[in-house]
C-alpha positions in Angstrom: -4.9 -66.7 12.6 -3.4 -70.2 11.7 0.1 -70.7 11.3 0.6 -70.1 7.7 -2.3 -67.9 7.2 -1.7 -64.4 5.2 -2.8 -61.4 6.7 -5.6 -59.2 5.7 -4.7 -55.9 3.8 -5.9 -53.3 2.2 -3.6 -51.4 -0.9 -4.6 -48.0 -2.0 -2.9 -46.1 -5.0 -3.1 -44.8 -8.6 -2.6 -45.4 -12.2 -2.2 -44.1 -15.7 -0.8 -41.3 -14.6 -3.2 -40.7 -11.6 -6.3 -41.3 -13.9 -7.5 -44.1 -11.9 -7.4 -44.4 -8.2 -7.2 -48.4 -7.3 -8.0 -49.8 -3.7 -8.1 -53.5 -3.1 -7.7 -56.1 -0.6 -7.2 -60.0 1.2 -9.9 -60.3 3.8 -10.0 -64.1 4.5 -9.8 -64.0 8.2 -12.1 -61.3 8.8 -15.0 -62.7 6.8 -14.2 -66.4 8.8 -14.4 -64.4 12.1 -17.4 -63.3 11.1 -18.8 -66.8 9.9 -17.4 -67.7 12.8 -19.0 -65.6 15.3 -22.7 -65.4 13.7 -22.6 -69.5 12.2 -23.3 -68.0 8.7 -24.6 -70.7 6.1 -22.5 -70.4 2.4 -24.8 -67.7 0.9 -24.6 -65.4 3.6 -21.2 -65.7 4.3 -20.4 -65.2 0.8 -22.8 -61.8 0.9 -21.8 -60.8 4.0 -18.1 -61.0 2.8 -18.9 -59.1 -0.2 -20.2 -56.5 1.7 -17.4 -56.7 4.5 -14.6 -56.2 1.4 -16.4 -53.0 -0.2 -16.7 -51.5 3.4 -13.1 -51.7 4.0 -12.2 -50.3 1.0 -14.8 -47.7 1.0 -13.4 -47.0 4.8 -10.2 -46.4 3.0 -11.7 -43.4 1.1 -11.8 -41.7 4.6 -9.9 -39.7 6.8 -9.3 -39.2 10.5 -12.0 -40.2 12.6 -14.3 -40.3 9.9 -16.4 -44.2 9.3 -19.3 -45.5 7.3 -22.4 -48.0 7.6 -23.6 -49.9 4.8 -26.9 -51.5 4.7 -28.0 -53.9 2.0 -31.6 -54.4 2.2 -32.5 -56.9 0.2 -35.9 -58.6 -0.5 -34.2 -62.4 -0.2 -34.5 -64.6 2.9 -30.7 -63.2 4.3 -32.5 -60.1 5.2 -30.7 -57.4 5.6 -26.4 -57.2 5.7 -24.9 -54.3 7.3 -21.2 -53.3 7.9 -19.3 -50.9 9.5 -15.7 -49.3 8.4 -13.4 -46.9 9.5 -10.5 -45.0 7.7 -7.9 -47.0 10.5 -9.3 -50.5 8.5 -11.4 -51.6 11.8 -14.8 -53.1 10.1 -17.5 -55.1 11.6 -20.8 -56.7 10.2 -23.6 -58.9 10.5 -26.7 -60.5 8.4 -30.2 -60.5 9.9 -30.9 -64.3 9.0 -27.4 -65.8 9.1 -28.8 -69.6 8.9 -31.1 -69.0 6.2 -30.1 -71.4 3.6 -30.0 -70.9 -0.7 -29.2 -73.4 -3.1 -26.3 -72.6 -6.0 -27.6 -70.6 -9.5 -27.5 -72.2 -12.7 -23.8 -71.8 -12.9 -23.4 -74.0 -9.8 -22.0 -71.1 -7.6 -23.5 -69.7 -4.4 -26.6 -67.7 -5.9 -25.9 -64.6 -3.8 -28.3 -62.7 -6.0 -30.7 -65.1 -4.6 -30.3 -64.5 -0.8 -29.5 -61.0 -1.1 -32.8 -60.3 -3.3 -33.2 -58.8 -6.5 -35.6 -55.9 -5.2 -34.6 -53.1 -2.2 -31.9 -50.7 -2.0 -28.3 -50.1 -0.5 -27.6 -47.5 1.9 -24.4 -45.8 2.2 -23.9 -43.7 5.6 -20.7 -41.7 6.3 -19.9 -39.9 9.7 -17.5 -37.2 8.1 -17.7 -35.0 11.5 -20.4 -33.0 10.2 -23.5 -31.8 12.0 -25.5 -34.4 10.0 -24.0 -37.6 8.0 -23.7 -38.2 4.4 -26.3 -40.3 3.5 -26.7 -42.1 -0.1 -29.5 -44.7 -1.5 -29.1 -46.6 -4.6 -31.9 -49.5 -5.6 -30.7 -52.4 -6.0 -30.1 -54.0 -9.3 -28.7 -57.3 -9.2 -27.9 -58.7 -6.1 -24.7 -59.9 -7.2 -23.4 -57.1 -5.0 -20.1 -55.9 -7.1 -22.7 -54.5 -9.7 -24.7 -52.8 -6.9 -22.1 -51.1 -5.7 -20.8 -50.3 -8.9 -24.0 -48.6 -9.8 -23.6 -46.6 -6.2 -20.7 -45.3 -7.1 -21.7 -44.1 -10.5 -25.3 -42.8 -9.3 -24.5 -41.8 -5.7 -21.1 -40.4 -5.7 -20.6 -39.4 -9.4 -17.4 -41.9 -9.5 -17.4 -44.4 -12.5 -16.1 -47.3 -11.1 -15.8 -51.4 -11.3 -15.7 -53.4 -8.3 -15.1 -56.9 -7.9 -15.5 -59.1 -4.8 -15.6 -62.5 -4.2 -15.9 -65.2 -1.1 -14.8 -68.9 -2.0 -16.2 -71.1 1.0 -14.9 -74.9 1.6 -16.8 -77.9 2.5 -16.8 -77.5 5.8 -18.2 -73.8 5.5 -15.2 -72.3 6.5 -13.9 -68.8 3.8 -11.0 -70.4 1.7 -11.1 -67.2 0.4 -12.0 -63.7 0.3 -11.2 -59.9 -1.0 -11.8 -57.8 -3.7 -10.9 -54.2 -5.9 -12.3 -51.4 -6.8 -10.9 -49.1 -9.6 -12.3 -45.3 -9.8 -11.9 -43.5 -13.3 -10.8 -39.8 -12.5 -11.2 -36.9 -15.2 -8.9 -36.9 -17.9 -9.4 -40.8 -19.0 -9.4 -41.3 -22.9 -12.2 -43.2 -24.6 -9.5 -45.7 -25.8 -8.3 -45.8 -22.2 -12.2 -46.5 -20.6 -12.5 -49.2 -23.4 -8.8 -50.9 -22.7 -9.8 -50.7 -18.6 -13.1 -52.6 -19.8 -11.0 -55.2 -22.1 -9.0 -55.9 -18.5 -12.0 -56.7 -16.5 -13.7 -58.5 -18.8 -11.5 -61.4 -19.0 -10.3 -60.8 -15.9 -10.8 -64.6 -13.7 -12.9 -64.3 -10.7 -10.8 -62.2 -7.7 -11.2 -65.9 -5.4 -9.7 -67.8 -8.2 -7.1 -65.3 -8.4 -6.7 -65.3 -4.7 -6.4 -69.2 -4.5 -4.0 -68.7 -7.1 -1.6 -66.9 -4.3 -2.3 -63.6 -6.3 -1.7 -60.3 -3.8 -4.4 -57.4 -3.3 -1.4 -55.0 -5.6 -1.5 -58.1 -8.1 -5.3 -57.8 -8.5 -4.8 -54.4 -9.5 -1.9 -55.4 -11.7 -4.5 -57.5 -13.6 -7.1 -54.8 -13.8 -4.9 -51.6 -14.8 -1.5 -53.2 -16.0 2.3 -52.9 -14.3 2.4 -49.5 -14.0 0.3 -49.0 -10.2 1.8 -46.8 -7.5 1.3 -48.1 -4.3 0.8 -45.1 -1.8 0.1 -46.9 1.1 -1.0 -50.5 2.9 -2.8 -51.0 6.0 -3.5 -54.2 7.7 -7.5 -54.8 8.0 -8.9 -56.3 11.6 -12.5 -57.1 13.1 -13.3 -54.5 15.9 -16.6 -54.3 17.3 -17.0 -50.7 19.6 -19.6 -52.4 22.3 -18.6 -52.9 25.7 -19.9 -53.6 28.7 -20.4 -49.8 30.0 -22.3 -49.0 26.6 -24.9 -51.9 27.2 -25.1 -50.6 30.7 -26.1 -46.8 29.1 -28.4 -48.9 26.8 -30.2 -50.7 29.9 -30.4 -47.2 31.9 -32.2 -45.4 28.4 -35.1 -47.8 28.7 -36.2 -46.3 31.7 -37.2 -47.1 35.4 -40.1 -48.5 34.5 -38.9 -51.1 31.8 -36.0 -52.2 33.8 -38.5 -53.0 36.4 -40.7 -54.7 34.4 -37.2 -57.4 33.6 -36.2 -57.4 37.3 -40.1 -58.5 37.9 -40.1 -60.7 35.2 -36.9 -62.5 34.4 -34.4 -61.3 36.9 -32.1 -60.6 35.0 -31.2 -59.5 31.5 -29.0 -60.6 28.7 -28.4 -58.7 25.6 -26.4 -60.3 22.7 -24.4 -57.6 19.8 -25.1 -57.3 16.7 -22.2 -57.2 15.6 -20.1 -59.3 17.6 -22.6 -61.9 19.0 -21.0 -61.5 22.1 -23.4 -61.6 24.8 -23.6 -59.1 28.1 -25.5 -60.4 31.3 -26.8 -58.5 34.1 -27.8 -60.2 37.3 -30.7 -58.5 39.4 -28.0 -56.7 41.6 -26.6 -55.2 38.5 -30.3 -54.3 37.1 -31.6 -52.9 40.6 -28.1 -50.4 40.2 -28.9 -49.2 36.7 -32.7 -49.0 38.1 -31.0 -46.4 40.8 -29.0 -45.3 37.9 -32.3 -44.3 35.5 -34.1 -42.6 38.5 -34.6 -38.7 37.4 -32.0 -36.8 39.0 -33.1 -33.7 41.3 -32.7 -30.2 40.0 -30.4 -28.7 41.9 
């Protein structure tokens, strides 16, 4: 982080009375370690960072060892996005086609819409612990990405919500920017309340204007629901990717003898780059002839 920089985190609380549960949060550096690591272009960072902010705050909504993947599965030339959260604010994330390039909209802003795709479906999947994960499918219907989630949350999870999210990205193609909110209504809000919350968003500026602005995640919230949030707790946010050397290694041996063969006899020698990181795992032919030794049925004792 450069000198100077502010930290990424997360706020989670209520308001009016504990009609409205609020999350929001600053992710700047994790959305330019991501640019950083994968070389996004503008319009996928700017997705990708979309994405990244509603998976932390969406990891927020969990508990113990719980986590989630999202998958954005678009029909535009980014392909698809996918992130990973936990409830201890670790996230990681990717696009399938960092480089590909889209021009602004008709505003003159990145046209996210444009690389995300206006056609395909999020995918929400939560490890609660449980013999099988939660799994929920919306279709997409914008591509903006605040409204698709937005529509998640009201179709998949029963929640009426409003999200916001935004990535500002400099010259240079570095995140100036980037964060977001998201404000659940619980049971028990007034009409007059729902319409007032509405009011507030709707001339609400953009959350990276606000965010350039030196506005705080609890500030954001301040704009959207008035003075009167309760902060229950903040948590700083951080990029962790779970792949290490000995899972690759487990990855190599699950191919089988006779595929790990087949590289020894080919290339001699295998690399494999993550996903999520881009960091990049090499195994020399000793190494391979091991995990060769390694994948050899064992006899039944």
């Amino acid at each position: 982080m450069e000198q100077g920089q502010l930290n990424d985190i997360l706020v989670r609380g209520t308001a009016w009375g504990g009609k409205i549960r609020v999350f929001a949060c600053r992710t700047t550096n994790l959305v330019e370690e991501l640019r950083r690591r994968h070389d996004t272009f503008p319009t996928a960072t700017a997705a990708l960072g979309r994405t990244l902010s509603v998976g932390a705050m969406m990891g927020a909504m969990l508990k113990g060892k719980e986590k989630l993947t999202i998958q954005v599965k678009g029909d535009g030339p980014i392909g698809q996005v996918v992130v990973d959260a936990n409830a201890d604010g670790e996230v990681r994330g990717y696009v399938e086609n960092p480089q590909a390039h889209h021009g602004s909209n008709e505003h003159g802003k990145l046209d996210v819409a444009g690389a995300v795709g206006t056609s395909g479906y999020v995918h929400i999947t939560k490890d609660l612990g449980l013999k099988e994960p939660y799994r929920g499918s919306v279709p997409i219907i914008s591509g903006e990405l605040a409204e698709d989630f937005t529509y998640y949350f009201a179709v998949s999870e029963q929640t009426p919500s409003a999200v916001g999210v935004g990535v500002l990205v400099d010259t240079d193609n570095s995140v100036l920017h980037a964060g977001g909110y998201i404000v659940q209504l619980l049971p028990g809000l007034s009409d007059a309340e729902i319409t007032r919350l509405e009011q507030a968003i709707g001339v609400m500026p953009p959350v990276t204007t606000l965010l350039s602005q030196g506005e705080t995640p609890e500030g954001l919230l301040k704009r959207v629901v008035g003075e009167d949030v309760v902060i229950h707790s903040t948590m700083d946010l951080a990029f962790k990717c779970q792949c290490t050397a000995e899972r690759v290694e487990q990855t190599l041996i699950s191919l089988g003898q006779q595929e790990i063969q087949s590289i020894i006899d080919e290339d001699g020698q295998a690399e494999v780059v993550c996903h999520f990181c881009n960091e990049a795992f090499t195994f020399g032919q000793a190494q391979l002839e091991q995990l060769l030794e390694q994948a050899k049925p064992k006899p039944v004792q």
